[in-house]
Each structure stands twice: as structure tokens, then as C-alpha cells.
CHARMM-style PDB file with segment names, atoms N, HN, CA, C and O in Angstrom:
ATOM      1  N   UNK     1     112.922  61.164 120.028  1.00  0.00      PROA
ATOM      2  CA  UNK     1     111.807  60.692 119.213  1.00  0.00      PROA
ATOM      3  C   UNK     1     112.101  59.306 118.640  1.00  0.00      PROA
ATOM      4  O   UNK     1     111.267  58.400 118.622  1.00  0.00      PROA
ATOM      5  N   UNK     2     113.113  59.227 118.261  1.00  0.00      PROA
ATOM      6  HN  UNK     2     113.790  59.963 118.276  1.00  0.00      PROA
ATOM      7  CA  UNK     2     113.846  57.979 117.089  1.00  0.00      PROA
ATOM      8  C   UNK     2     113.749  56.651 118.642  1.00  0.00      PROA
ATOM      9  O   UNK     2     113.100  55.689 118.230  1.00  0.00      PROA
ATOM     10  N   UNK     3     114.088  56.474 119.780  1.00  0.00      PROA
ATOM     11  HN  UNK     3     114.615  57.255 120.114  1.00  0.00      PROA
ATOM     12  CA  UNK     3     113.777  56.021 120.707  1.00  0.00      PROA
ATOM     13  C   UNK     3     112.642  55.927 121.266  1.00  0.00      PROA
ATOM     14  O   UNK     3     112.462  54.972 122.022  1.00  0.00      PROA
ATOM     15  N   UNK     4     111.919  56.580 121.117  1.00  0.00      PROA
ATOM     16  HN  UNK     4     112.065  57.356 120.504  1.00  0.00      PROA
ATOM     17  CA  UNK     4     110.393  56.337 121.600  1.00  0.00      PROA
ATOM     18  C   UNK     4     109.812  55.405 120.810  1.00  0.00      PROA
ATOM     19  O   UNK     4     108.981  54.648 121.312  1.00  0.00      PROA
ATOM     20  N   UNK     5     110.189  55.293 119.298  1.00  0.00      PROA
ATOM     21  HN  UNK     5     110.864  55.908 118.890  1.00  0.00      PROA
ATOM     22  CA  UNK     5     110.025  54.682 118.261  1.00  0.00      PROA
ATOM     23  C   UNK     5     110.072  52.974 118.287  1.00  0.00      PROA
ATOM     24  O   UNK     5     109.279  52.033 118.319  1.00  0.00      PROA
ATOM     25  N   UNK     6     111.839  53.270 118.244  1.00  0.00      PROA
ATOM     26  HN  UNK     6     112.483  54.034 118.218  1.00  0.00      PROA
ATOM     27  CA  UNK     6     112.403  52.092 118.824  1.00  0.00      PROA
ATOM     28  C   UNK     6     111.614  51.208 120.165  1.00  0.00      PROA
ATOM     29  O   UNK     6     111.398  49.997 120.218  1.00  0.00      PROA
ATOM     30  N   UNK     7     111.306  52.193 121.122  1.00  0.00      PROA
ATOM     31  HN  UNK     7     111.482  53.177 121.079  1.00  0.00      PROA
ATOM     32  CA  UNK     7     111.082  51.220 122.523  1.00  0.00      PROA
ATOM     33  C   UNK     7     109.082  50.417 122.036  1.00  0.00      PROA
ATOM     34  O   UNK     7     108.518  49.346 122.261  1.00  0.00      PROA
ATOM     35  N   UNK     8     108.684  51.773 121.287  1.00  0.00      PROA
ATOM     36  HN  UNK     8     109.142  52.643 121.104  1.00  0.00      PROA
ATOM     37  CA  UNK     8     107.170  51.474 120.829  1.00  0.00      PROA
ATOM     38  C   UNK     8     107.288  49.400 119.664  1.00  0.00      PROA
ATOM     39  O   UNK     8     106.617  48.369 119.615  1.00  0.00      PROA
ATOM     40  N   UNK     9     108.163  49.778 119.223  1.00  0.00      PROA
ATOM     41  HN  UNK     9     108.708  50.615 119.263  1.00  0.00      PROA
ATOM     42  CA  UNK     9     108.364  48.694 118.256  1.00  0.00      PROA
ATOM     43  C   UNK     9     108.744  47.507 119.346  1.00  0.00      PROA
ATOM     44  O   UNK     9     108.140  46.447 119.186  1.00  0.00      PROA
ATOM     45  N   UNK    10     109.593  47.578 120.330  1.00  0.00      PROA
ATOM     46  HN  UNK    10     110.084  48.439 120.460  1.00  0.00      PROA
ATOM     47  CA  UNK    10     110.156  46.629 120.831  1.00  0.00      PROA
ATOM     48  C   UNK    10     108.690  45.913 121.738  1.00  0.00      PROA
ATOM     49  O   UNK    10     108.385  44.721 121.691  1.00  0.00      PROA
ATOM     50  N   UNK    11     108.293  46.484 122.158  1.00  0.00      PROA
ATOM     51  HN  UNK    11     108.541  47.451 122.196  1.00  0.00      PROA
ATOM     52  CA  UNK    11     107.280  45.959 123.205  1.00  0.00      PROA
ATOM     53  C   UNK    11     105.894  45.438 122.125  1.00  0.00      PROA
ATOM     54  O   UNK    11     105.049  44.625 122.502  1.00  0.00      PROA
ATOM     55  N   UNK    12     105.890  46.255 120.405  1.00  0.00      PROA
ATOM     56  HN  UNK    12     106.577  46.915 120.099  1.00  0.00      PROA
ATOM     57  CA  UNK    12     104.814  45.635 120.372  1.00  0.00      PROA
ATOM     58  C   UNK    12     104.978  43.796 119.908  1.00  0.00      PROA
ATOM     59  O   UNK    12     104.179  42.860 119.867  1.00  0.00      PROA
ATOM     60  N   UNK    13     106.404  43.946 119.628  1.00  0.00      PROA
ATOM     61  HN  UNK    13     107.053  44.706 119.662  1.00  0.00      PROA
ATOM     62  CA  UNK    13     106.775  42.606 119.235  1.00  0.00      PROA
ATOM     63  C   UNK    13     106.851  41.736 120.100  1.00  0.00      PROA
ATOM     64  O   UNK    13     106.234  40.683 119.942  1.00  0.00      PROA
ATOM     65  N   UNK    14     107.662  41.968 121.281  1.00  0.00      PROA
ATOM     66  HN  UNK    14     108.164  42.824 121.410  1.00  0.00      PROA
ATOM     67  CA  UNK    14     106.739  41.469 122.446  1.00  0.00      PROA
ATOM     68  C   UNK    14     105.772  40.861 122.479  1.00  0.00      PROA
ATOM     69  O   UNK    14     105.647  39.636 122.452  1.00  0.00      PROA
ATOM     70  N   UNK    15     104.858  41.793 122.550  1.00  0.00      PROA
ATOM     71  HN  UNK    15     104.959  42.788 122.571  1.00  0.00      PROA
ATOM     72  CA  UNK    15     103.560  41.592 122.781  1.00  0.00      PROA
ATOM     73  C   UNK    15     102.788  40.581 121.140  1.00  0.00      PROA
ATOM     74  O   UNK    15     101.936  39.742 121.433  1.00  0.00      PROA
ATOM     75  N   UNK    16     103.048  40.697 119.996  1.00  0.00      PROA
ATOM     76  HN  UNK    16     103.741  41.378 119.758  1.00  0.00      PROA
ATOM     77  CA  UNK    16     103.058  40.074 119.241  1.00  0.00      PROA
ATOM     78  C   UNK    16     103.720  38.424 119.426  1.00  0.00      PROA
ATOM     79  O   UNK    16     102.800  37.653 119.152  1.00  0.00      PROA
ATOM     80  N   UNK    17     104.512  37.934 119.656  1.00  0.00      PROA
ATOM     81  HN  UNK    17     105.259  38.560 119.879  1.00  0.00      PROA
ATOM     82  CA  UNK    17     105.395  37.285 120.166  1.00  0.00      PROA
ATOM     83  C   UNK    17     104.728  36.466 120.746  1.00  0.00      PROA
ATOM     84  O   UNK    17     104.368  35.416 120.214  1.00  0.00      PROA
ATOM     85  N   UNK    18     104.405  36.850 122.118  1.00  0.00      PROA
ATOM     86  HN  UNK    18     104.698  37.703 122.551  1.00  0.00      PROA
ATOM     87  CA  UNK    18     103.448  36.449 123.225  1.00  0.00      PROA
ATOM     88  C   UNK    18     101.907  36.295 122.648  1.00  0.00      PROA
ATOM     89  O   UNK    18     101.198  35.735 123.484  1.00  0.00      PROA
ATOM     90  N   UNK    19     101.411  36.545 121.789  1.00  0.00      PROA
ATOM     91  HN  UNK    19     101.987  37.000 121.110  1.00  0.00      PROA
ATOM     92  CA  UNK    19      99.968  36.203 121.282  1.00  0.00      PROA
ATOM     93  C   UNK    19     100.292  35.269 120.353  1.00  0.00      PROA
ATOM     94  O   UNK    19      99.453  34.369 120.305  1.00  0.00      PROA
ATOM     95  N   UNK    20     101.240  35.141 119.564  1.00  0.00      PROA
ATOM     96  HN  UNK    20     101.922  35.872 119.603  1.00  0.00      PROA
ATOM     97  CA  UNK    20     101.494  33.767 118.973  1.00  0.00      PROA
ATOM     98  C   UNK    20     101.608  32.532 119.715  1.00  0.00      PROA
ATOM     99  O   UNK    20     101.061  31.437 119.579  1.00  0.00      PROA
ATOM    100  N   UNK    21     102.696  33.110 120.767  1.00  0.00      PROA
ATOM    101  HN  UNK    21     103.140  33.999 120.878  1.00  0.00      PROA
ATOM    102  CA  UNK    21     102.549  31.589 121.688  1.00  0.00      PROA
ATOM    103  C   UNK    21     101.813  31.015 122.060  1.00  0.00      PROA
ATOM    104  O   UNK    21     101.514  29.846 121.817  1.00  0.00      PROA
ATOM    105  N   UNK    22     101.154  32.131 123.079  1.00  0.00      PROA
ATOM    106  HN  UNK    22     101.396  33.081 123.277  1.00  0.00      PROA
ATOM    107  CA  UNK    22      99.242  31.947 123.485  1.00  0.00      PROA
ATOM    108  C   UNK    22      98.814  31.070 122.340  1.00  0.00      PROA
ATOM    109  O   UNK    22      99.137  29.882 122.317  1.00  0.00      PROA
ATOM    110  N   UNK    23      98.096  31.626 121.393  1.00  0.00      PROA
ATOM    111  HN  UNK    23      97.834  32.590 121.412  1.00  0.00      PROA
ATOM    112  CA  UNK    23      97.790  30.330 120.617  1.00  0.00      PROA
ATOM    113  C   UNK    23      97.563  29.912 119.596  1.00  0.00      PROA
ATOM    114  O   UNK    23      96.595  29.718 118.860  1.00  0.00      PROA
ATOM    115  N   UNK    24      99.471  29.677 119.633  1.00  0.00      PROA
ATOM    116  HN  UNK    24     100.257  29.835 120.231  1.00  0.00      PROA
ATOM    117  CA  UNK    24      99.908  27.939 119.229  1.00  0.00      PROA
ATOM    118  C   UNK    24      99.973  27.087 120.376  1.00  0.00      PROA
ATOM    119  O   UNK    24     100.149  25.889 120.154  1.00  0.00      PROA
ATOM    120  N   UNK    25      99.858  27.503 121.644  1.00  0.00      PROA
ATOM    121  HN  UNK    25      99.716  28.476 121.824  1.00  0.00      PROA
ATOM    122  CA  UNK    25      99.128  26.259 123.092  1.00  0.00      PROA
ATOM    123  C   UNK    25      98.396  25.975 122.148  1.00  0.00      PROA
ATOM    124  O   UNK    25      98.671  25.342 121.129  1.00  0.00      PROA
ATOM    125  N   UNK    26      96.897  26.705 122.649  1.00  0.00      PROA
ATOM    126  HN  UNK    26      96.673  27.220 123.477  1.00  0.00      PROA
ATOM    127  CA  UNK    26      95.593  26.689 122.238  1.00  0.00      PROA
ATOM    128  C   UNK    26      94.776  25.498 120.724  1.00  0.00      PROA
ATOM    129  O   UNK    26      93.737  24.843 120.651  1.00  0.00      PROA
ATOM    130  N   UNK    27      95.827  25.726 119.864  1.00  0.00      PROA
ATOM    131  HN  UNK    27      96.671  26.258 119.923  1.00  0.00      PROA
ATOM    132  CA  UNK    27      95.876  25.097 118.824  1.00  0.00      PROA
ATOM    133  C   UNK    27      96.029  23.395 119.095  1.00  0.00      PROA
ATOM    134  O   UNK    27      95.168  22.516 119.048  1.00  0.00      PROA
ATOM    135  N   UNK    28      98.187  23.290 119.537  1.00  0.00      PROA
ATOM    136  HN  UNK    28      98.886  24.004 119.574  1.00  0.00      PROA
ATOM    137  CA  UNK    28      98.250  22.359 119.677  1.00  0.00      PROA
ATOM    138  C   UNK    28      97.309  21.544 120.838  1.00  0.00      PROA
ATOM    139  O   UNK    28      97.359  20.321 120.707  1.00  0.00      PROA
ATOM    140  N   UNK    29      96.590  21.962 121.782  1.00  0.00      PROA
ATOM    141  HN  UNK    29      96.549  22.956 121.889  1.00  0.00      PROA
ATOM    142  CA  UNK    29      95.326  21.386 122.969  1.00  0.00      PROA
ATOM    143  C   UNK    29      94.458  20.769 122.079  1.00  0.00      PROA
ATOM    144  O   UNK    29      94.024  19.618 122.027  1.00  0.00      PROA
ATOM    145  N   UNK    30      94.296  21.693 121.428  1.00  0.00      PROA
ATOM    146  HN  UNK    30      94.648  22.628 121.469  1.00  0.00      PROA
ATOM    147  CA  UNK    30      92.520  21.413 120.407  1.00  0.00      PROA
ATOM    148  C   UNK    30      92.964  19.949 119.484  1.00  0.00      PROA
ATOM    149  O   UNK    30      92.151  19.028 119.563  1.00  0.00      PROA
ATOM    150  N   UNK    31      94.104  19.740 118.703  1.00  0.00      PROA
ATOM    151  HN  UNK    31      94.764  20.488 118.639  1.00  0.00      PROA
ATOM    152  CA  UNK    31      94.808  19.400 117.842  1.00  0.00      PROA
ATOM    153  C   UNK    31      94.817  17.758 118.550  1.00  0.00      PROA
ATOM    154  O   UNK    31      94.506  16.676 118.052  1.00  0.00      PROA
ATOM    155  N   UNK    32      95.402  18.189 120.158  1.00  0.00      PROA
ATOM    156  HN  UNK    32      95.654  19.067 120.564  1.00  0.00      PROA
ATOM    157  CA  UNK    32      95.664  16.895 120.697  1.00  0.00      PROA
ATOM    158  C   UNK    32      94.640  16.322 121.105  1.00  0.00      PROA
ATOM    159  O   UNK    32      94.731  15.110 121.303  1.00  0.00      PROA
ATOM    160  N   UNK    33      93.571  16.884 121.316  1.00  0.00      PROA
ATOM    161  HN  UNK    33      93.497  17.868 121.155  1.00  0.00      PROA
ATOM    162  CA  UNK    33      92.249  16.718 121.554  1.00  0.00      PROA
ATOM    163  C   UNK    33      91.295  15.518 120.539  1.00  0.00      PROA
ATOM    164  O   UNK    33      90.640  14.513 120.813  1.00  0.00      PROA
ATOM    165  N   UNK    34      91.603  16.182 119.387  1.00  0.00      PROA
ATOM    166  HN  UNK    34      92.135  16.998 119.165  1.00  0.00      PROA
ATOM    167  CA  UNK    34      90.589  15.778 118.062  1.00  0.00      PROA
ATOM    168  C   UNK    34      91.312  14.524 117.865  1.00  0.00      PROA
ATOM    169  O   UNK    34      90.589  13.590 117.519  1.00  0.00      PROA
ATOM    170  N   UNK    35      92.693  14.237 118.010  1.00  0.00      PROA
ATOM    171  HN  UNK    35      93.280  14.996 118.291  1.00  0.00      PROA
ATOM    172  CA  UNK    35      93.550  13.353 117.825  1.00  0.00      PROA
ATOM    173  C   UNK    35      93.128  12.221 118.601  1.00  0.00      PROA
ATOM    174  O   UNK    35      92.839  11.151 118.065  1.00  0.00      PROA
ATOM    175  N   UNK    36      93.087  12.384 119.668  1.00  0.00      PROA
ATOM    176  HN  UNK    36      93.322  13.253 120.103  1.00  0.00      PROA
ATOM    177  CA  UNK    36      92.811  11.499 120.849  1.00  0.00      PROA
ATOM    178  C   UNK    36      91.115  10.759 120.652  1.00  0.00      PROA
ATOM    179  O   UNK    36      90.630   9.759 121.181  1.00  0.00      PROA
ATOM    180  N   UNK    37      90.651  11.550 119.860  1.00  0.00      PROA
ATOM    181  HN  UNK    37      91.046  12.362 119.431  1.00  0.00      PROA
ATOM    182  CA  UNK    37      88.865  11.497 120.011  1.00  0.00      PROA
ATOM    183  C   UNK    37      88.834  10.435 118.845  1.00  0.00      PROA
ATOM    184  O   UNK    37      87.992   9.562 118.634  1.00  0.00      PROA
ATOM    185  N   UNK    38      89.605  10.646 118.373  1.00  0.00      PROA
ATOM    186  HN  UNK    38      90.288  11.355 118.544  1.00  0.00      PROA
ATOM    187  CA  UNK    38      89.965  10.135 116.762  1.00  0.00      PROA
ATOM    188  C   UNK    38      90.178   8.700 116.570  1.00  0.00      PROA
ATOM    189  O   UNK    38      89.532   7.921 115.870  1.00  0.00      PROA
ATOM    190  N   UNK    39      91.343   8.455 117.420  1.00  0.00      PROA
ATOM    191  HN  UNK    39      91.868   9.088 117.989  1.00  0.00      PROA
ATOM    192  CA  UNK    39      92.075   7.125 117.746  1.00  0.00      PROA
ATOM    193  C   UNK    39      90.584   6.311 118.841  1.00  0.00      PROA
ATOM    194  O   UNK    39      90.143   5.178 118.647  1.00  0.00      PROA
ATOM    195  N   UNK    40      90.227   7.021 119.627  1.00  0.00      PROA
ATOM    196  HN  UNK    40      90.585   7.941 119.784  1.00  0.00      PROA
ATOM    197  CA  UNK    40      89.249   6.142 120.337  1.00  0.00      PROA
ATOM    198  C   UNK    40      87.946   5.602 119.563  1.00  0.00      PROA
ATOM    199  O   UNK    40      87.248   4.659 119.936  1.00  0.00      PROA
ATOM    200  N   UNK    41      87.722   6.531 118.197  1.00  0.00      PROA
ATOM    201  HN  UNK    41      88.290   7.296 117.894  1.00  0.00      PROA
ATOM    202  CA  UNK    41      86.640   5.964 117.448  1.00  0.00      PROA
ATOM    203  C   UNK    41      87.368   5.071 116.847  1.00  0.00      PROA
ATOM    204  O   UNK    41      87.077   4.025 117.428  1.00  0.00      PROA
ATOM    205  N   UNK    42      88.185   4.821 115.989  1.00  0.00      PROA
ATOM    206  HN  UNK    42      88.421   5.670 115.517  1.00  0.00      PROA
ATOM    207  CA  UNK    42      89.417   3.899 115.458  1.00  0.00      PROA
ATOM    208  C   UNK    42      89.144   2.553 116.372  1.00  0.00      PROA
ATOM    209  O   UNK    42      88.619   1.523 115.949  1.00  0.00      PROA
ATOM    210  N   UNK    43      89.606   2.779 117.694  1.00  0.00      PROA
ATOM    211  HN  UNK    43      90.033   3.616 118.037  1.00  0.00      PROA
ATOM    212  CA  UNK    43      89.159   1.630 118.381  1.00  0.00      PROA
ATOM    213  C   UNK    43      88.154   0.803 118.153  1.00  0.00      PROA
ATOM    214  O   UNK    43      88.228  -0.323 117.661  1.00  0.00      PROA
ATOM    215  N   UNK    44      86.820   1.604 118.665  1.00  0.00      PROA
ATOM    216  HN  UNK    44      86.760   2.519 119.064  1.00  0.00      PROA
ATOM    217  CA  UNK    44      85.944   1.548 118.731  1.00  0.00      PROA
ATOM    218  C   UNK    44      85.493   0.601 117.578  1.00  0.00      PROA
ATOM    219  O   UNK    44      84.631  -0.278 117.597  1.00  0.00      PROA
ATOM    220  N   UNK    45      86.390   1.062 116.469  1.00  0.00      PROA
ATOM    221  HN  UNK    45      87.090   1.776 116.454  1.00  0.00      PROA
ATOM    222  CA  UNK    45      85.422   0.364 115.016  1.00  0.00      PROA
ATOM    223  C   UNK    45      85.896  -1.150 114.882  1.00  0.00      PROA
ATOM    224  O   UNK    45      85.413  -2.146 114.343  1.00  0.00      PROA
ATOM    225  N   UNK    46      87.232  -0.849 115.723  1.00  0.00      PROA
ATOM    226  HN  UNK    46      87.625  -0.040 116.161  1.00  0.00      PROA
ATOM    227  CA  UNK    46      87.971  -2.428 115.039  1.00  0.00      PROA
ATOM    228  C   UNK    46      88.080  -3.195 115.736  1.00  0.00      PROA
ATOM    229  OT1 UNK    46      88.556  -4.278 115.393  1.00  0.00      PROA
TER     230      UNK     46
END
């Protein structure tokens, strides 16, 4: 039982783990995105 436990915990962290990474991509894309959009209005003005 105390192992079923254990293996249940291990995989959900895992799996926790892996949805953080997912997205903090997602984030930093968007992030580099707005950044980029940002600097070209910057241009644009000066």
C-alpha cells in the first residue's frame, strides 16, 4: 500500500513538473512576443 502511495506521488510530480515547463515555454513565447512588438513601435516613434 505505502508503495502504491509512493509510486502515485512520484508520477504526479512528474506530471506536475512537466505542466510547469509546458508553460513557462508558453509564457516566455508570449513575453518574447510583446517584447519584440514593443521595440518595433519604439522604432517606429523615433
Amino acid at each position: 500500500m505505502r508503495e502504491k502511495i509512493f509510486m502515485f506521488l512520484f508520477f504526479f510530480s512528474i506530471l506536475l513538473s512537466l505542466f510547469i515547463y509546458v508553460n513557462g515555454q508558453k509564457v516566455l513565447k508570449q513575453k518574447d512576443y510583446k517584447i519584440d512588438k514593443l521595440q518595433e513601435q519604439l522604432e517606429a516613434c523615433q
